[in-house]
TITI-591023 format. One line per 8 residues: number of its first residue (from 1); for each residue x, y, z of N, C-alpha, C, O. Coordinates in pm, 1 decimal. Layout:
N
NUM) X:Y:Z:X:Y:Z:X:Y:Z:X:Y:Z; ...
//
This chain:
161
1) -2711.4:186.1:642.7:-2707.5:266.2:763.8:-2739.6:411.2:727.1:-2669.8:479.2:652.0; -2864.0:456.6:793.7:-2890.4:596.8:755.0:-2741.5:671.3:852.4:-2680.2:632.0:951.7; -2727.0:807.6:752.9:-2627.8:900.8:784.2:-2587.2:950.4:926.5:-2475.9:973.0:974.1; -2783.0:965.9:1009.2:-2806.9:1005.1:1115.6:-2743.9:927.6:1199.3:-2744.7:976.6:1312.2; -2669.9:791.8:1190.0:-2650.5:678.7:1300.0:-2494.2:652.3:1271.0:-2433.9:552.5:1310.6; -2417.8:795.1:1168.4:-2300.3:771.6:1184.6:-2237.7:883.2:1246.5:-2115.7:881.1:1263.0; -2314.2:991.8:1286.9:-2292.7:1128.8:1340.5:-2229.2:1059.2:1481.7:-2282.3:955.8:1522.2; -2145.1:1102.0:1536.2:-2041.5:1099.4:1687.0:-1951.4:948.4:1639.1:-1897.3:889.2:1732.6
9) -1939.5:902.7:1531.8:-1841.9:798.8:1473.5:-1753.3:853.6:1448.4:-1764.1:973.0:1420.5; -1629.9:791.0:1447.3:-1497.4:818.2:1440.8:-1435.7:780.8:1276.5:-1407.5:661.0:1274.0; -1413.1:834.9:1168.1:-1411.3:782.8:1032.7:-1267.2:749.2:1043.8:-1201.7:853.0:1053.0; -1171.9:610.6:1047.1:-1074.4:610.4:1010.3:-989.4:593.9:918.8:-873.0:554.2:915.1; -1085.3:640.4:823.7:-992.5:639.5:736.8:-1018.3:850.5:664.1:-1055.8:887.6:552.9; -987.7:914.0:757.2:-998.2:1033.3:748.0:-848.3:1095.6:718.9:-838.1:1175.8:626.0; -770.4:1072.2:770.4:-629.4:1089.7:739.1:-601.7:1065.8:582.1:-541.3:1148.8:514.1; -649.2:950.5:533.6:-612.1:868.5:417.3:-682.3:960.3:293.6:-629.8:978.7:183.8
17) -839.1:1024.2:345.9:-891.5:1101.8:275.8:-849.1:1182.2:292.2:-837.2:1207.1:172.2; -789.4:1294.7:354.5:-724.4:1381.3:330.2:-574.6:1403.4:283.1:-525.6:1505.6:235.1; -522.9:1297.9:305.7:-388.2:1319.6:180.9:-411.1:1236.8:63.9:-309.9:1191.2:10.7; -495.7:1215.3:26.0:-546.9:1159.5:-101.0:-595.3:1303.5:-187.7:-587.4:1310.7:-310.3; -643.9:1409.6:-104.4:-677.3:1476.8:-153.6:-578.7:1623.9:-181.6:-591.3:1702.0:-276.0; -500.8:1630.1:-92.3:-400.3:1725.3:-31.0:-305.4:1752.8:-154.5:-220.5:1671.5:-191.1; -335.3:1916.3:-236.0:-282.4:1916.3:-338.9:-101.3:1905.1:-296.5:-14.3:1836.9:-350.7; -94.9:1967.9:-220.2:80.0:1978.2:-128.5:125.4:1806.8:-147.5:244.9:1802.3:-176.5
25) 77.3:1698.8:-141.1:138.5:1540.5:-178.6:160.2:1594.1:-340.7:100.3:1683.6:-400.3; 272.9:1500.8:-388.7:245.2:1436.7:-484.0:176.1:1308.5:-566.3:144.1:1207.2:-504.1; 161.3:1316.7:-669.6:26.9:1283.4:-693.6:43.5:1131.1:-701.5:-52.5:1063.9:-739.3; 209.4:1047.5:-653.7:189.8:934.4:-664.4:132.3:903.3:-465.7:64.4:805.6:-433.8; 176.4:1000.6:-373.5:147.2:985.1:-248.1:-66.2:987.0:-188.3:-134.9:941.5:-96.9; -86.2:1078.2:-324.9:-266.2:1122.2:-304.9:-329.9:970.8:-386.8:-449.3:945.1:-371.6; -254.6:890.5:-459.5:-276.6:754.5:-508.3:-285.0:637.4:-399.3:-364.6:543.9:-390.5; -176.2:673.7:-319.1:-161.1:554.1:-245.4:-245.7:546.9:-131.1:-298.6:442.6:-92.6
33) -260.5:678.8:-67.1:-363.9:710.0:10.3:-513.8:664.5:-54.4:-582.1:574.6:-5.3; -551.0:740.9:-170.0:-643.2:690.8:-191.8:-696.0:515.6:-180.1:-802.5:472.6:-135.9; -559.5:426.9:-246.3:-586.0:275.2:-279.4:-611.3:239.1:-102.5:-682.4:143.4:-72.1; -562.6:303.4:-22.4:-574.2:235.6:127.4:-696.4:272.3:186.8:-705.8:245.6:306.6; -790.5:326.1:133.4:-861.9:367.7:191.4:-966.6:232.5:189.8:-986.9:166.7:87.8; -1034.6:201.1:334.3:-1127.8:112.9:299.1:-1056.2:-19.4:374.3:-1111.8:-97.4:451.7; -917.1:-21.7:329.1:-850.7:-144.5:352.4:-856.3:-175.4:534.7:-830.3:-94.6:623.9; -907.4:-346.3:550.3:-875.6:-350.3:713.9:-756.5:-328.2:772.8:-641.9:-358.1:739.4
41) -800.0:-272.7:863.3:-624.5:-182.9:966.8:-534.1:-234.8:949.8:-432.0:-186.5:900.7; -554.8:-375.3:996.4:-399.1:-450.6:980.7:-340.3:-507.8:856.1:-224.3:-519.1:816.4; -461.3:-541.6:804.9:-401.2:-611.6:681.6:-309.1:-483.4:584.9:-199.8:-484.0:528.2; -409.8:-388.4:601.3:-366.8:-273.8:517.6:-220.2:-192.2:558.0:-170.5:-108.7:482.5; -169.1:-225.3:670.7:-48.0:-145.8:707.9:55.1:-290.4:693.0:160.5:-279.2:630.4; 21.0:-407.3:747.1:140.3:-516.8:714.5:125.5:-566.2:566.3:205.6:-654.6:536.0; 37.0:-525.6:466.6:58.8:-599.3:342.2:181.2:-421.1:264.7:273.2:-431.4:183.7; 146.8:-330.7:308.8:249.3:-256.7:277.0:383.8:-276.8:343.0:477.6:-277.3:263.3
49) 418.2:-295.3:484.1:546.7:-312.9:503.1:565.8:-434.6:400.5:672.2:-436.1:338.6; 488.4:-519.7:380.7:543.8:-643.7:337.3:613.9:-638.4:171.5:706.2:-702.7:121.5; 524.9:-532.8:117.0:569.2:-452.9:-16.5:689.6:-367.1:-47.5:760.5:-358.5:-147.8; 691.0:-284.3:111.9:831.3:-215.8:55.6:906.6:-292.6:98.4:1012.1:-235.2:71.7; 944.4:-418.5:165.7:1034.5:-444.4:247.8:1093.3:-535.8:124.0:1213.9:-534.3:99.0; 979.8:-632.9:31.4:1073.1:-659.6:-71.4:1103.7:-604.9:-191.8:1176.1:-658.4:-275.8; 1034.1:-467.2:-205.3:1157.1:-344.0:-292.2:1249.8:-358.3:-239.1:1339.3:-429.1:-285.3; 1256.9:-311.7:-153.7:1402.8:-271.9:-42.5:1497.9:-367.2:-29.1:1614.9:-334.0:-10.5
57) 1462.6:-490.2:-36.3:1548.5:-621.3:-91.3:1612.6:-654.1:-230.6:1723.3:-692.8:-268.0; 1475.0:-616.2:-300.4:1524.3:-645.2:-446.5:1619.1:-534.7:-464.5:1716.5:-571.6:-530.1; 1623.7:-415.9:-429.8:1726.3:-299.3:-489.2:1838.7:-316.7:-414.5:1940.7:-267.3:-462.6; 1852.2:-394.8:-270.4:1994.3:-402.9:-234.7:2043.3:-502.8:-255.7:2161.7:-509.2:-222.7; 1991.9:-606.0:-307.8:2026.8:-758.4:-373.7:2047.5:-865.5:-280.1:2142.0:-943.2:-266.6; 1942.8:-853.4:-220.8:1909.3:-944.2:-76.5:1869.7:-1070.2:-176.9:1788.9:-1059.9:-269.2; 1944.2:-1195.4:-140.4:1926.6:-1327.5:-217.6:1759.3:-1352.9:-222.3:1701.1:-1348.1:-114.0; 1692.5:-1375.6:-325.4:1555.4:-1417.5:-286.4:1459.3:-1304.8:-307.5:1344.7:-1326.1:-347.2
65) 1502.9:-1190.4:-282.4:1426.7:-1071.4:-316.2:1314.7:-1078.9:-435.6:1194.2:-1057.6:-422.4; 1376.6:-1110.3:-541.7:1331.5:-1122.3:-672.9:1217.9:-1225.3:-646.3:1135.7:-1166.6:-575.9; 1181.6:-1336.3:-667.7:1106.4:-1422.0:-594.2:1002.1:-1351.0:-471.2:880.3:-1338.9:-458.1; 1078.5:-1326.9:-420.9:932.1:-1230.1:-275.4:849.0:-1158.9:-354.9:732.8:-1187.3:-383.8; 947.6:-1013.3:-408.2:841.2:-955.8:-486.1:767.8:-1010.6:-637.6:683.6:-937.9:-690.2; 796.9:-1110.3:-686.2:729.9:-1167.4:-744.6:604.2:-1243.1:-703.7:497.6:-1242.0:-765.1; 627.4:-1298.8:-608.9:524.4:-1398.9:-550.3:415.3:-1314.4:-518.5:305.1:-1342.3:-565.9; 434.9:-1170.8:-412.8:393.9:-1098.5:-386.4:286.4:-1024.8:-503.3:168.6:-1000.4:-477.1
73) 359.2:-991.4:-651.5:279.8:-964.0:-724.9:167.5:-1070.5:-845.5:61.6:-1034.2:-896.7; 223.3:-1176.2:-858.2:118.2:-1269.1:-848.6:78.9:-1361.0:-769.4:43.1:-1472.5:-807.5; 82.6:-1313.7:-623.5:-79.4:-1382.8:-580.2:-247.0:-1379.3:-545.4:-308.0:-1285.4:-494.2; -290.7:-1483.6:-580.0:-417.0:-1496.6:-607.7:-503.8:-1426.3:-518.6:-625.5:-1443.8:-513.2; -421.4:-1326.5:-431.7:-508.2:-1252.8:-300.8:-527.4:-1163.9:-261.3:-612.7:-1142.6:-175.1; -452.4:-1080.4:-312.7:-423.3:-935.0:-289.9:-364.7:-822.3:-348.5:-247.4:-784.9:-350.1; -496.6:-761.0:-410.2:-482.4:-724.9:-536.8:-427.2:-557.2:-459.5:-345.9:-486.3:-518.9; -489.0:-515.7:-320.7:-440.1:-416.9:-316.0:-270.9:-366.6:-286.5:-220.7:-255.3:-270.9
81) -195.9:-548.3:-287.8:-42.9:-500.8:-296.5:10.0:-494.2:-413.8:124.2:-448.4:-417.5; -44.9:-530.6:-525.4:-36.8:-475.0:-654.0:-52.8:-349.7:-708.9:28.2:-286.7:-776.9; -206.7:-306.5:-660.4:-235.2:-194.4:-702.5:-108.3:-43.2:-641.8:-87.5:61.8:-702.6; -56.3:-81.2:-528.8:20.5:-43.8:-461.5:142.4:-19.4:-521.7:196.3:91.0:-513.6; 192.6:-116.6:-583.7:334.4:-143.8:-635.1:344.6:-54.9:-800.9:437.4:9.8:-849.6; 194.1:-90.1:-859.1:198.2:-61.1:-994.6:177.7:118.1:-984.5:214.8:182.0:-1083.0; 132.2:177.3:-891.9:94.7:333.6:-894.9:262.4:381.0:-887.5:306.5:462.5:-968.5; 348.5:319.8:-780.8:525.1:334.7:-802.2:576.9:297.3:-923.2:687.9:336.9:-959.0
89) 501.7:218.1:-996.8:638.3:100.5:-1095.4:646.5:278.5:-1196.4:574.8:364.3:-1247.8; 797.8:239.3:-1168.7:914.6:327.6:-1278.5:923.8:453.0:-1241.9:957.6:534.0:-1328.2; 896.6:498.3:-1108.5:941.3:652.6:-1075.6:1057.6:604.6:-1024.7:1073.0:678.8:-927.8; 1131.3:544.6:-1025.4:1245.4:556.4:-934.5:1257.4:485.1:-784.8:1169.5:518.5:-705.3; 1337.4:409.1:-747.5:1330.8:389.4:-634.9:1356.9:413.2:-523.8:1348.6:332.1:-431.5; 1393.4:531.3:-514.9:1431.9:650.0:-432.5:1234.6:676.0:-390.3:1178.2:641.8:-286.4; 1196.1:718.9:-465.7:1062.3:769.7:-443.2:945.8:670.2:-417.9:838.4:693.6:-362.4; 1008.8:508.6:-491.8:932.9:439.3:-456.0:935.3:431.7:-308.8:838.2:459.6:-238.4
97) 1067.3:387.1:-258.5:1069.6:330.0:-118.9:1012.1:473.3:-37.6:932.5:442.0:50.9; 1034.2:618.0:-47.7:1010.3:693.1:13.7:850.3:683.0:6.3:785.4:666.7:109.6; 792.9:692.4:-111.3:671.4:698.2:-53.0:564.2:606.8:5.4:460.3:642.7:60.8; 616.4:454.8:-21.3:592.2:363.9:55.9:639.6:400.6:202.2:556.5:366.4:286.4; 715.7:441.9:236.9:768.5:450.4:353.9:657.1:553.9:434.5:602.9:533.7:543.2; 644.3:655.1:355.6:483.1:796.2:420.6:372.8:679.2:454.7:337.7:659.1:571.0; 324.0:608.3:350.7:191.7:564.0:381.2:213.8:484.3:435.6:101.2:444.4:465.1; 317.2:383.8:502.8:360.5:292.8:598.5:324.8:390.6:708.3:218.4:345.7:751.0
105) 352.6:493.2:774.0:337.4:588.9:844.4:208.4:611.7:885.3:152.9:593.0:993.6; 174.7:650.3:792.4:-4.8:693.2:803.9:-71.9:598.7:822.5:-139.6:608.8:924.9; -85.9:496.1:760.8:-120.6:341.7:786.4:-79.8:302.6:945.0:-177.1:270.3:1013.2; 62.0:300.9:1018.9:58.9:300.4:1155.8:11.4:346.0:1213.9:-52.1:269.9:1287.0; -7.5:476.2:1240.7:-99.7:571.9:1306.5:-237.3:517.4:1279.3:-278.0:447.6:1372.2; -305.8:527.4:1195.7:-423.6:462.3:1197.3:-487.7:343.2:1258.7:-601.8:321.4:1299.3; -350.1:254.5:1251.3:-389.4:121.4:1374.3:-399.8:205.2:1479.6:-505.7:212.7:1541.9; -278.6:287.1:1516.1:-286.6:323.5:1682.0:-369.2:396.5:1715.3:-373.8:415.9:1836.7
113) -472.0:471.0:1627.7:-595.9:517.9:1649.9:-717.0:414.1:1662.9:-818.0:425.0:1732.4; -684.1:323.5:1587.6:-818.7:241.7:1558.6:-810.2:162.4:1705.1:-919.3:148.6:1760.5; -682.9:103.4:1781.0:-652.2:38.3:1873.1:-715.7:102.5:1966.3:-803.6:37.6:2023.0; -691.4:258.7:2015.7:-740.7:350.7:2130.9:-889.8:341.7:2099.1:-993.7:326.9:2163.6; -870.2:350.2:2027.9:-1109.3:400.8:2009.6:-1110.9:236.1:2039.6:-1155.2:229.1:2154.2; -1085.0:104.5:1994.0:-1139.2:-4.8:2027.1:-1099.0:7.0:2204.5:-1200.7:25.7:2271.3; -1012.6:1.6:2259.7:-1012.3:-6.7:2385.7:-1099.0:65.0:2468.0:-1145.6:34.7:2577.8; -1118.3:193.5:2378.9:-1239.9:268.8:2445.4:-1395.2:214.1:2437.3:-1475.7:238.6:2527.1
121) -1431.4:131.3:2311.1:-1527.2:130.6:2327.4:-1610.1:219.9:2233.1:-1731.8:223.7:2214.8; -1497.2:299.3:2171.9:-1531.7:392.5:2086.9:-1637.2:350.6:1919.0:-1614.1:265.0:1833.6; -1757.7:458.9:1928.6:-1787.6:411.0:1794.5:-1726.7:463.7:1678.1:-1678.0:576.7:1682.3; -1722.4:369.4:1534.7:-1619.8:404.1:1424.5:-1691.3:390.3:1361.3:-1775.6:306.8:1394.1; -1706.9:455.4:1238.8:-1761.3:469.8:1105.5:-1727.5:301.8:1031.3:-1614.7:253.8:1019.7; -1798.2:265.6:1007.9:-1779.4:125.5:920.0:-1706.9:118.8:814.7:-1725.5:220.2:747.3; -1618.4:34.5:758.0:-1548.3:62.2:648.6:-1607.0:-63.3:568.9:-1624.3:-182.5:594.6; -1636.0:47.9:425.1:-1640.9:2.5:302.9:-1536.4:-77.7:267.1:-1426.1:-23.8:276.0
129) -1539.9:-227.9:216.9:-1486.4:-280.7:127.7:-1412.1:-227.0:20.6:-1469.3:-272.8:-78.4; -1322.7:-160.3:-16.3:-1272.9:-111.4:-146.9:-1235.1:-227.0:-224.2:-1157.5:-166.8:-298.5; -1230.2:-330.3:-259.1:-1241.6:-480.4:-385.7:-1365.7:-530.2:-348.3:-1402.4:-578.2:-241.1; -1454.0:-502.3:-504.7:-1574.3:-603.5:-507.1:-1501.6:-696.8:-509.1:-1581.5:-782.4:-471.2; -1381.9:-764.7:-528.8:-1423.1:-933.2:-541.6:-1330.7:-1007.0:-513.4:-1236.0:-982.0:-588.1; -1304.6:-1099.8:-431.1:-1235.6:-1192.2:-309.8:-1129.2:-1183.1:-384.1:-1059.6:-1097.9:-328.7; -1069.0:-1225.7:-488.6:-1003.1:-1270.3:-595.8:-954.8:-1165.5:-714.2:-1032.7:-1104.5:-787.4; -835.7:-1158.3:-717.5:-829.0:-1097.2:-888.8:-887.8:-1192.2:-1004.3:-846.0:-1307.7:-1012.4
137) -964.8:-1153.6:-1075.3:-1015.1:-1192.4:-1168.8:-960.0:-1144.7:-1293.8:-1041.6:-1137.9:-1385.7; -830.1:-1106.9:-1321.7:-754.9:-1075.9:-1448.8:-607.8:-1125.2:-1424.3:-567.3:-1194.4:-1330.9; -536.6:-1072.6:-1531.4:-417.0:-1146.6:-1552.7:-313.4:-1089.8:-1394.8:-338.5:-1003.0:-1311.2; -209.6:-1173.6:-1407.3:-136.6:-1197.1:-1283.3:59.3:-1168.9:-1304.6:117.0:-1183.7:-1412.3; 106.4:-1140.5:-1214.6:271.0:-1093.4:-1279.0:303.2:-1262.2:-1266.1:233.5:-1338.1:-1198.6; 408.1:-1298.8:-1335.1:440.2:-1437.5:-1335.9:545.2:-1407.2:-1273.8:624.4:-1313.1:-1278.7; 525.7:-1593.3:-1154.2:658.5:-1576.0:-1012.8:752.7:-1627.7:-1080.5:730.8:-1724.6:-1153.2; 869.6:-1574.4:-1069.3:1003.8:-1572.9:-1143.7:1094.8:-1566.7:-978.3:1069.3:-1511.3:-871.4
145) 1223.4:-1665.4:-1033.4:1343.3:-1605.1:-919.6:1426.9:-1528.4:-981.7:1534.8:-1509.5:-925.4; 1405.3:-1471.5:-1096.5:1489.5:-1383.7:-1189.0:1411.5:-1273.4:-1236.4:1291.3:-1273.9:-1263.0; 1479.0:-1195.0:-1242.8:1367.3:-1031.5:-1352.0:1456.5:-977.0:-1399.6:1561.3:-1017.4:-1349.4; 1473.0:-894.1:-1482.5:1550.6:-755.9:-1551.0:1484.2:-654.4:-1476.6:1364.8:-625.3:-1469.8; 1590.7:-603.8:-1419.3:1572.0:-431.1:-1365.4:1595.4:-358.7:-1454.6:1707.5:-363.6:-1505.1; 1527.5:-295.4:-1488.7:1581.6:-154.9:-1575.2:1630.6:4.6:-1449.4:1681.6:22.3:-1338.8; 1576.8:77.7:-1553.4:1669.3:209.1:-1474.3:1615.7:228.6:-1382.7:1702.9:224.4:-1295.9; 1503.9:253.5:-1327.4:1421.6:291.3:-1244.8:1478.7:219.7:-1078.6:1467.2:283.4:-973.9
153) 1540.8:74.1:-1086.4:1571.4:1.2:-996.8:1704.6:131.0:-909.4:1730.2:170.5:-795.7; 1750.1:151.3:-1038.7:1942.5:204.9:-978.9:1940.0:383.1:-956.3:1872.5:456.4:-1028.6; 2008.3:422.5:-867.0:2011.8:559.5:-820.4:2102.5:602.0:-934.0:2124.2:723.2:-932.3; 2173.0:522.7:-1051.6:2227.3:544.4:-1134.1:2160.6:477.7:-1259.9:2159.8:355.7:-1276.2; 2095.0:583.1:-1362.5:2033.6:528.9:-1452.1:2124.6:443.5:-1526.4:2076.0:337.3:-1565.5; 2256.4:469.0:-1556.6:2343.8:405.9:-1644.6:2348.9:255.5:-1596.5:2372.8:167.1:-1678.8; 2330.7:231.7:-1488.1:2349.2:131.0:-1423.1:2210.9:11.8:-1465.6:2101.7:31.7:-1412.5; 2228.7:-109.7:-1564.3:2101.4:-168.1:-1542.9:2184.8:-335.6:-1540.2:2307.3:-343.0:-1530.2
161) 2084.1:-476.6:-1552.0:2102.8:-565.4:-1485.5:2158.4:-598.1:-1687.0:2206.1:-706.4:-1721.1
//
């Protein structure tokens, strides 16, 4: 598509580029933005709730937790809830869940933009694919109903499993 035929398009993923870039984020929040960029609307805002929701399990010791987010990180499909999880793994989970929680945010808004311009009729800038390839093609976290938390899990480092 020449450039000329994207002029009066709506880019939605403009938000995402700009706090990707936004020295004021920190630099695990200008990561996560960045990995979403590209991603389809929906998939891209429910495969994140679906990410923090089993942090947020595994750290309050919701039966099964362990298992979700396992499964979650090796399956054969979706590499961008990995890439997601691994830009957090070991800051803490204070900061994990918080900043999952921003780009859960920004990610909503973006449906509810993308929703209004579709009802309108509105034209949108096309989104790039961000994964060449259907599939992860490298190694995978192994699904476990058990893990070792280390410190990073507990608001108290002293505290581990």
């Amino acid at each position: 598509m020449k450039p000329s035929n994207l002029v009066g398009r709506f880019d939605l993923d403009l938000v995402l580029r700009d706090a990707s870039l936004d020295p004021h984020n920190r630099a695990t929040r200008r990561m996560l933005a960045a990995a979403a960029i590209g991603t389809e609307i929906n998939d891209g805002y429910y495969a994140a709730v679906e990410l923090r929701e089993a942090v947020q399990w595994v750290h309050e010791g919701e039966p099964g937790a362990k298992l979700k987010l396992s499964m979650i990180l090796g399956n054969r499909c979706d590499d961008y809830q990995r890439c997601l999880y691994f830009i957090l793994a070991g800051r803490g989970i204070v900061q994990m869940l918080d900043d999952l929680m921003w780009l859960e945010e920004l990610l909503e808004a973006r449906g509810r933009v993308a929703g209004k311009l579709f009802k309108r009729r509105a034209p949108v800038m096309p989104q790039v694919r961000p994964y060449v390839a259907s599939e992860p093609d490298g190694p995978l976290v192994a699904v476990t109903r058990d893990f070792a938390q280390g410190p990073s899990w507990y608001l108290d480092p002293e505290l581990t499993d």
